[in-house]
DRENDO-1510 file (C-alpha; in Angstrom, 1 decimal, always signed):
<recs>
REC; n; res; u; v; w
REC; 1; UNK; -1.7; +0.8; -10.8 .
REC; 2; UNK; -1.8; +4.6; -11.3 .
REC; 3; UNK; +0.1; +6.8; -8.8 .
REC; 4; UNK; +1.2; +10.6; -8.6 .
REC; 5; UNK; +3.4; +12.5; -7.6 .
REC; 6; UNK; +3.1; +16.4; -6.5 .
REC; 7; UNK; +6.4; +18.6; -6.2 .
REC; 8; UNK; +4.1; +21.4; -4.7 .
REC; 9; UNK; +5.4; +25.0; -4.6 .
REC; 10; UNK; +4.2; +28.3; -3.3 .
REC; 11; UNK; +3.9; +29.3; -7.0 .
REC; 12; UNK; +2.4; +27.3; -9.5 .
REC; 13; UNK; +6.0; +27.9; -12.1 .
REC; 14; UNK; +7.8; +25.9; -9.8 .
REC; 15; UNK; +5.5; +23.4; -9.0 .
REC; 16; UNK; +5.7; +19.8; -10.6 .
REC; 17; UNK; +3.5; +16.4; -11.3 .
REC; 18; UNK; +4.5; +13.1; -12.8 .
REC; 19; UNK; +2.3; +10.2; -13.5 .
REC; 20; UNK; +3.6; +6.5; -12.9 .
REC; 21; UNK; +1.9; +3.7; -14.1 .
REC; 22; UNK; +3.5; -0.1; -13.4 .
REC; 23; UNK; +7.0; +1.0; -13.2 .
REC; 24; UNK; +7.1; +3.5; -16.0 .
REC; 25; UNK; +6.8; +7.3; -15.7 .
REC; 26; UNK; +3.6; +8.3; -17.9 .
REC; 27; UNK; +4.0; +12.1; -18.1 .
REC; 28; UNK; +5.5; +15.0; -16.3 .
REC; 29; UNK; +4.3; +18.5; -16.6 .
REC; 30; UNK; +6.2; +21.6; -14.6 .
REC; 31; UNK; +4.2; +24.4; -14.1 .
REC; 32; UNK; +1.3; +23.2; -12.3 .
REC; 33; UNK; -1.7; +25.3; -11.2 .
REC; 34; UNK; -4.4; +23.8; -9.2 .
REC; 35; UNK; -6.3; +23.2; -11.7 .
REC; 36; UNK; -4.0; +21.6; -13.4 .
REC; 37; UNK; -2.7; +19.2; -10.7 .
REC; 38; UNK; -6.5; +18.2; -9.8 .
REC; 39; UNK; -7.1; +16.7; -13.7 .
REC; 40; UNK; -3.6; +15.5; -14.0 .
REC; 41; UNK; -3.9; +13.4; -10.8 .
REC; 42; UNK; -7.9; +12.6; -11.3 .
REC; 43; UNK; -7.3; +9.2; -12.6 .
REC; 44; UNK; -4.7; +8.3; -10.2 .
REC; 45; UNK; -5.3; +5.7; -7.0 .
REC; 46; UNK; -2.4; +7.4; -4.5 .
REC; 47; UNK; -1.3; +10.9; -4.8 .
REC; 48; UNK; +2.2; +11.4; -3.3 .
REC; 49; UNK; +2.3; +15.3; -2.1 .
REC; 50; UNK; +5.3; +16.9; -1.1 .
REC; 51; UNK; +3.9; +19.5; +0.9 .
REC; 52; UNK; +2.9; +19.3; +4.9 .
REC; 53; UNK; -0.6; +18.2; +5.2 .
REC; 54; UNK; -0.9; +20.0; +8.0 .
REC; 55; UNK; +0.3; +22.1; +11.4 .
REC; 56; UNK; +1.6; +21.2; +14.6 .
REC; 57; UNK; -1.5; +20.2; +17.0 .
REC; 58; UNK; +0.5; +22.7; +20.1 .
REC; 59; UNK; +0.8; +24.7; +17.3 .
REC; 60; UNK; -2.8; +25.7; +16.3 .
REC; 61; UNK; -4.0; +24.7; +19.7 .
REC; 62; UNK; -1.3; +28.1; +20.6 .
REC; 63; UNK; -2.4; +30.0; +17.9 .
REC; 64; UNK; -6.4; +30.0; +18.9 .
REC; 65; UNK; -5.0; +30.7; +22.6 .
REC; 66; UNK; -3.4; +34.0; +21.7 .
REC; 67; UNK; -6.4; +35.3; +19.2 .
REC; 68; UNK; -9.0; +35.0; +22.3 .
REC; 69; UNK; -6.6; +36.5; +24.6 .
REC; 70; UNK; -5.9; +33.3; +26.8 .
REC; 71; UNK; -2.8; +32.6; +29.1 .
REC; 72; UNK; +0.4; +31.2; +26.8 .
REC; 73; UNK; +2.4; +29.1; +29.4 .
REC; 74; UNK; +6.5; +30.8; +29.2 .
REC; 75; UNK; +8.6; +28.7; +26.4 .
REC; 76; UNK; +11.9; +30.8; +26.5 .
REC; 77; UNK; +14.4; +28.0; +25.3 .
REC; 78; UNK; +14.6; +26.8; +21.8 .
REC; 79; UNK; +13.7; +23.4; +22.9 .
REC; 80; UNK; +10.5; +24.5; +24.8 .
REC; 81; UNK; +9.4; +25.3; +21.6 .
REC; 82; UNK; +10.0; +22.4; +19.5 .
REC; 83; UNK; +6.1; +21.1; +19.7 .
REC; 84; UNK; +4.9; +24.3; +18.3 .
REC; 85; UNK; +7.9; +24.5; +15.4 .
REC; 86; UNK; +7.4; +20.5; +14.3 .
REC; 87; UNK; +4.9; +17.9; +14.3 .
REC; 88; UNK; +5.1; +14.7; +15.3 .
REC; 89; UNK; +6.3; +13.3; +11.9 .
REC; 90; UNK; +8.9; +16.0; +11.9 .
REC; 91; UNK; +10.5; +14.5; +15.1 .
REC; 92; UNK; +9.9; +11.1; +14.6 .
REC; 93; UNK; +12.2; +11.4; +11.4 .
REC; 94; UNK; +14.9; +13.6; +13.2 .
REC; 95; UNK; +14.9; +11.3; +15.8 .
REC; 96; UNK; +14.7; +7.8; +13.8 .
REC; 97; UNK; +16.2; +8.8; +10.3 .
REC; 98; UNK; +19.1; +11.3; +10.8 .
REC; 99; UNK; +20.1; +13.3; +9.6 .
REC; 100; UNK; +17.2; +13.9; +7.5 .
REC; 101; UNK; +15.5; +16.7; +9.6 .
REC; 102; UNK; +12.0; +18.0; +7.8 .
REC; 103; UNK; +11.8; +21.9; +7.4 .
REC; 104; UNK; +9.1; +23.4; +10.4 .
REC; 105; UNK; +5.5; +24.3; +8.6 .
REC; 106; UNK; +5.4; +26.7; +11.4 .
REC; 107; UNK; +8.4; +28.6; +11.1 .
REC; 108; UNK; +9.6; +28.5; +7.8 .
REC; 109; UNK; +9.0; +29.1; +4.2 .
REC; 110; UNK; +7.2; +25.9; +3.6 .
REC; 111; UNK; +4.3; +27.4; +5.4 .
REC; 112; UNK; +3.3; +29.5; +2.0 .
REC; 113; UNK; +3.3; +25.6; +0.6 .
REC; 114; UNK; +1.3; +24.6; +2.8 .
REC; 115; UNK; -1.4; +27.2; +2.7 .
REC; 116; UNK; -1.6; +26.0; -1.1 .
REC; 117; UNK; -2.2; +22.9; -0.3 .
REC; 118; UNK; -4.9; +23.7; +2.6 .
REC; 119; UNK; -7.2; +24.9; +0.0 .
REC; 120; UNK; -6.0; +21.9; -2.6 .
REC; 121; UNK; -6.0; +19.1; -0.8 .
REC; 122; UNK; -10.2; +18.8; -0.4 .
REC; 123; UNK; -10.3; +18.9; -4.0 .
REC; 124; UNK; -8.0; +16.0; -4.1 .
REC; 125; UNK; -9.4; +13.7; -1.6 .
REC; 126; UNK; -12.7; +15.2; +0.4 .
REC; 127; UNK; -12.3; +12.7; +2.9 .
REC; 128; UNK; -8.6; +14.6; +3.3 .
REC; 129; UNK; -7.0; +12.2; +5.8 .
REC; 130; UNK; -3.6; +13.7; +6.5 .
REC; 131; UNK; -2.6; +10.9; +7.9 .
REC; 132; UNK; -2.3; +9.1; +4.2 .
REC; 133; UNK; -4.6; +6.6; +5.1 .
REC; 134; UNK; -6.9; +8.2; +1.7 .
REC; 135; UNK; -6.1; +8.9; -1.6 .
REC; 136; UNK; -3.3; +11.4; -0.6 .
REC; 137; UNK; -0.2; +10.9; +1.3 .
REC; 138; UNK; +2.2; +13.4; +2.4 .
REC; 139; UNK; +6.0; +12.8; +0.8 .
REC; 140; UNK; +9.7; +13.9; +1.3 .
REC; 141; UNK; +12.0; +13.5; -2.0 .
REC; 142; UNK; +14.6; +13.4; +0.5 .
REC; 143; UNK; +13.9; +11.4; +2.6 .
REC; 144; UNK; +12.3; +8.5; +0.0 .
REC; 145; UNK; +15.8; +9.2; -1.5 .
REC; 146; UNK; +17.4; +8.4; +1.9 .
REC; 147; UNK; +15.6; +5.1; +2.2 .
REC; 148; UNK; +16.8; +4.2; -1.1 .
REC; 149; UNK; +20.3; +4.7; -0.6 .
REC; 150; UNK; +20.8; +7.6; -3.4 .
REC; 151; UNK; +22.2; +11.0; -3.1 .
REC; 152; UNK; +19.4; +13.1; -1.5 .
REC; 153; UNK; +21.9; +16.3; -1.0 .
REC; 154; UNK; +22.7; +18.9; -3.2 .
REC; 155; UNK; +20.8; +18.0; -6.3 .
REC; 156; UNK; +18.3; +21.0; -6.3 .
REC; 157; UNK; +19.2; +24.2; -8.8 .
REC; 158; UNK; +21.1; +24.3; -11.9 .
REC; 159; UNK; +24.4; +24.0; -9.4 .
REC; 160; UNK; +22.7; +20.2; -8.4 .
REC; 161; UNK; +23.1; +18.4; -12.4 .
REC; 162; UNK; +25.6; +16.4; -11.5 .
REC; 163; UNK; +23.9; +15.1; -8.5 .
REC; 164; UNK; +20.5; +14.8; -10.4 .
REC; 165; UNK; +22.4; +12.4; -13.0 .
REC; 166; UNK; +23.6; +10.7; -10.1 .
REC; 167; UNK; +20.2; +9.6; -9.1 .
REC; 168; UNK; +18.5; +9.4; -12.0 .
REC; 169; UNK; +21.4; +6.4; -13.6 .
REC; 170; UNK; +20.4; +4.8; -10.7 .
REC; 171; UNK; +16.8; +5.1; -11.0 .
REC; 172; UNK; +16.9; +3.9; -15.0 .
REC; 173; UNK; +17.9; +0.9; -14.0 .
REC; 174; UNK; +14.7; +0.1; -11.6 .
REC; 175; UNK; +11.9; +2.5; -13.3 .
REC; 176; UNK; +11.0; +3.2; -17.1 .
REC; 177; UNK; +11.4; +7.6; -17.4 .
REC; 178; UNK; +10.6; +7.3; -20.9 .
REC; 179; UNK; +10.3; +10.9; -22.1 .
REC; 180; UNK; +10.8; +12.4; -18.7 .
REC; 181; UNK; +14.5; +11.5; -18.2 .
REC; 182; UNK; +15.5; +15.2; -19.4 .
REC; 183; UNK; +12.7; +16.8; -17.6 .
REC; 184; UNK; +14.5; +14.9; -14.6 .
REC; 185; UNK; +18.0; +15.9; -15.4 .
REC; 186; UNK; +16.9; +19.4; -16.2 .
REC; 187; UNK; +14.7; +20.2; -13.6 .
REC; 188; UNK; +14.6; +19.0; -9.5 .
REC; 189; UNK; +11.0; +19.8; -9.8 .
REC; 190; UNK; +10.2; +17.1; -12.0 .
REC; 191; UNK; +12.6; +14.6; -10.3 .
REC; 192; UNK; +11.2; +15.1; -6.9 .
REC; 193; UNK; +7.5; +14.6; -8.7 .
REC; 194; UNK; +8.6; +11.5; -10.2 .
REC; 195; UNK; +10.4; +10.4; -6.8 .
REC; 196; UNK; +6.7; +11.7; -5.3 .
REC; 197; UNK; +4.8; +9.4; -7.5 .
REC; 198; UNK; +6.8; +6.2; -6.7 .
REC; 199; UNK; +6.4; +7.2; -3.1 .
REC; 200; UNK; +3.3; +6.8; -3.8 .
REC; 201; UNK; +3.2; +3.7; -5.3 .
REC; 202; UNK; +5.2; +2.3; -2.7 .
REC; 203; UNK; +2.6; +3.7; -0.1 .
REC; 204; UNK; -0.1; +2.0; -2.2 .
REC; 205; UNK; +1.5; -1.2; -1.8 .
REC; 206; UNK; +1.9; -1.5; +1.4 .
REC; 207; UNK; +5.7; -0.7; +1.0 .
REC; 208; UNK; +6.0; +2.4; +3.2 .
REC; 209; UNK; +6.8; +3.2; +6.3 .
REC; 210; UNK; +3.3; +4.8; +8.2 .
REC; 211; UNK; +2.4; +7.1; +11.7 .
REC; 212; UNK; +3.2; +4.3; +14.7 .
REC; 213; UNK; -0.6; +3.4; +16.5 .
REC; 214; UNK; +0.2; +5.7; +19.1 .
REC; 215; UNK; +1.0; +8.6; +16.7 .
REC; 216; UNK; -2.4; +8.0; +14.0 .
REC; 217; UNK; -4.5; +10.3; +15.6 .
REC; 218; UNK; -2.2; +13.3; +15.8 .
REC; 219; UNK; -1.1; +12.3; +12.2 .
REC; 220; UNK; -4.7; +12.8; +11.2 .
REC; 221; UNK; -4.4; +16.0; +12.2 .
REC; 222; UNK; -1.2; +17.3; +11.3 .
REC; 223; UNK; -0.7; +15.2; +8.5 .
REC; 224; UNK; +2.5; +12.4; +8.3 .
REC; 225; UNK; +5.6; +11.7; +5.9 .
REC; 226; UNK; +5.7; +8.5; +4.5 .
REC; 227; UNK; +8.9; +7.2; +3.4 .
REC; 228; UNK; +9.6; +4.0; +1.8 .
REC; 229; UNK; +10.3; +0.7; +3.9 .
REC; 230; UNK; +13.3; -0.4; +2.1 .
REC; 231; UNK; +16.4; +0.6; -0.6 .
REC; 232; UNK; +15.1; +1.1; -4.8 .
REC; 233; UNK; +18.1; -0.5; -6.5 .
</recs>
């Protein structure tokens, strides 16, 4: 089986994709454009994005209230406005995972991401369920880290090697890298592609942890984070 994984960026430089076939990293290639990602990816089964799919439901149901001039109920505490800041996935993983806590598509840089990916993700999958019931599901290379056990602080910049060596040791011993193990160790755009493309794989086999029944519908919408059911190594 053929998965992917997407480190997706606001810029195509410091975007990332890596290719995993039965255990063994294929290929990694940093600098993605769209382009690039869609015939990278096109032979792939799961694509593993780490990027929000989507926005908080309160969120764009706000949004569409303020542009036609409707009454916006008073949320003056920090907490009042939590729904429109983070989707459901978002709390679920604060609340069930700490303290992994997942940045707000809303309120925070990511959002540029995830504008990207709006206009990308129909070229990846035109049925486009964010929930990751199709061809893409929505990934956090810290949080799969997490559920593996491994470091998943601190490894990002050229001030993170040490960390990055950390996790990649431990990953050799469970996954071929081949020629991507200095792209990994140089690079946390490349390791959190290859961690996004055995996300994927673990999604693909049924080895991930999905929206509960009671959340699917607003993970349709808003998209959900998958993270792996159990440790790597």
């Amino acid at each position: 089986m053929l998965t992917a994984g997407v480190d997706l960026a606001a810029s195509p430089a410091a975007s990332a994709v890596a290719l995993v076939a039965d255990g063994t990293v294929v290929a990694v290639a940093v600098g993605a454009g769209d382009d690039a990602i869609v015939d990278l990816t096109s032979d792939a089964s799961k694509i593993g994005i780490d990027c929000p799919l989507g926005w908080p439901v309160a969120f764009t149901d706000f949004i569409g209230t303020v542009a036609t001039g409707g009454p916006v109920p008073a949320r003056e505490s920090v907490a009042g406005r939590a729904e429109l800041a983070y989707r459901a996935t978002d709390r679920w993983i604060a609340r069930h995972h700490p303290p992994l806590r997942p940045l707000s598509v809303s309120a925070d840089r990511i959002a540029h991401v995830a504008f990207r990916c709006a206009g990308l993700l129909p070229r990846l999958d035109p049925a486009a369920d964010r929930s990751g019931a199709g061809r893409v599901a929505e990934v956090y290379p810290a949080g799969s880290l997490h559920a593996w056990r491994l470091p998943f602080r601190r490894y990002k910049g050229r001030d993170g090697a040490p960390v990055r060596a950390e996790i990649v040791s431990a990953l050799e011993g469970v996954v071929d890298l081949g020629g991507s193990r200095a792209a990994c160790l140089n690079s946390d755009h490349a390791l959190d592609a290859v961690i996004a493309g055995l996300t994927a794989h673990a999604v693909a086999s049924g080895d991930a942890l999905g929206p509960p029944s009671d959340l699917v519908r607003s993970a349709a919408r808003e998209g959900w984070i998958w993270l792996p059911a159990r440790p790597i190594v």
